[in-house]
C-alpha positions in Angstrom: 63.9 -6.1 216.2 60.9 -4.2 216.9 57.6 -6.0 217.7 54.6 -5.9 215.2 51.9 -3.0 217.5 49.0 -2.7 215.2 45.9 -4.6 214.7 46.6 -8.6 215.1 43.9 -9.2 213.3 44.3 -10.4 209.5 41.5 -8.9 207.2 40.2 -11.1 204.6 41.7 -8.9 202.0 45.4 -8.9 203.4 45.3 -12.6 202.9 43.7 -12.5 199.3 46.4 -10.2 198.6 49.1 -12.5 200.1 47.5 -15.7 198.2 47.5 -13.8 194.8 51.1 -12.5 195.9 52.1 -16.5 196.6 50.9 -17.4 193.2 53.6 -15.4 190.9 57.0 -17.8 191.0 60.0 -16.6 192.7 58.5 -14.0 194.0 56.3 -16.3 196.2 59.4 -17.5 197.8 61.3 -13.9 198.3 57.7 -13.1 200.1 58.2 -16.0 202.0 60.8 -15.3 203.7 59.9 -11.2 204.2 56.8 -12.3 206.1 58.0 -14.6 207.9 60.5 -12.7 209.5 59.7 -9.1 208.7 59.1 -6.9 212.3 56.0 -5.0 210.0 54.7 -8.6 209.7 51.3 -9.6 211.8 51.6 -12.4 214.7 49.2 -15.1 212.2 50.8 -14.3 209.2 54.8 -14.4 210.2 53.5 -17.7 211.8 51.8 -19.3 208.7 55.3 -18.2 206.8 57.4 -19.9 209.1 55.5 -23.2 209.4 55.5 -23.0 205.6 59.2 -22.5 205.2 59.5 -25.5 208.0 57.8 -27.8 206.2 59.0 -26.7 203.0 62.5 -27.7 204.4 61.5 -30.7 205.7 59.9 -31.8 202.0 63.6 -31.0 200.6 65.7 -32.7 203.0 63.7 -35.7 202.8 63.7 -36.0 198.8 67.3 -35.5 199.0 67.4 -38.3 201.3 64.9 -40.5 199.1 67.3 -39.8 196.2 70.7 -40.3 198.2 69.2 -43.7 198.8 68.1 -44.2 195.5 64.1 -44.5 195.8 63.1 -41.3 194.1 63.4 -43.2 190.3 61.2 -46.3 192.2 58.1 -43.9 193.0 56.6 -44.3 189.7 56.5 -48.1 190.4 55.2 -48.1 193.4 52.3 -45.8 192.1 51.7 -48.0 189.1 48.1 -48.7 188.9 47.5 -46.4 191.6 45.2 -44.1 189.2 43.2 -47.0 187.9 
């Protein structure tokens, strides 16, 4: 795997590109995965993808958890009145 050589910088309009890229479903989450790991992929950017698919890991494993244990149907409860 070949090391990203260019510019490290990220230009404004790379990442307005990559936003509107991250809106489109499915898509966003092929992408994802292409710049986090991708050897074209700057320093910043492969970074921000990996924490992102980290934490979007983490979200999963602990709503399967939640639901396992049966406290996903008891959220709604426990946010009753919250909104008020």
């Amino acid at each position: 795997m070949t090391q990203y050589q260019g510019d490290q910088t990220v230009t404004m309009g790379e990442w307005f590109v990559t936003w509107l890229i991250m809106i489109v479903p499915i898509v966003n989450i092929v992408m994802m995965f292409v710049w986090a790991f991708g050897s074209n992929t700057k320093p910043s950017k492969a970074n921000l993808f990996k924490l992102g698919l980290l934490l979007s890991l983490i979200c999963i494993v602990l709503t399967v958890i939640l639901a396992v244990l049966g406290l996903v149907p008891a959220l709604p409860d426990l946010l009753d009145g919250y909104f008020y």
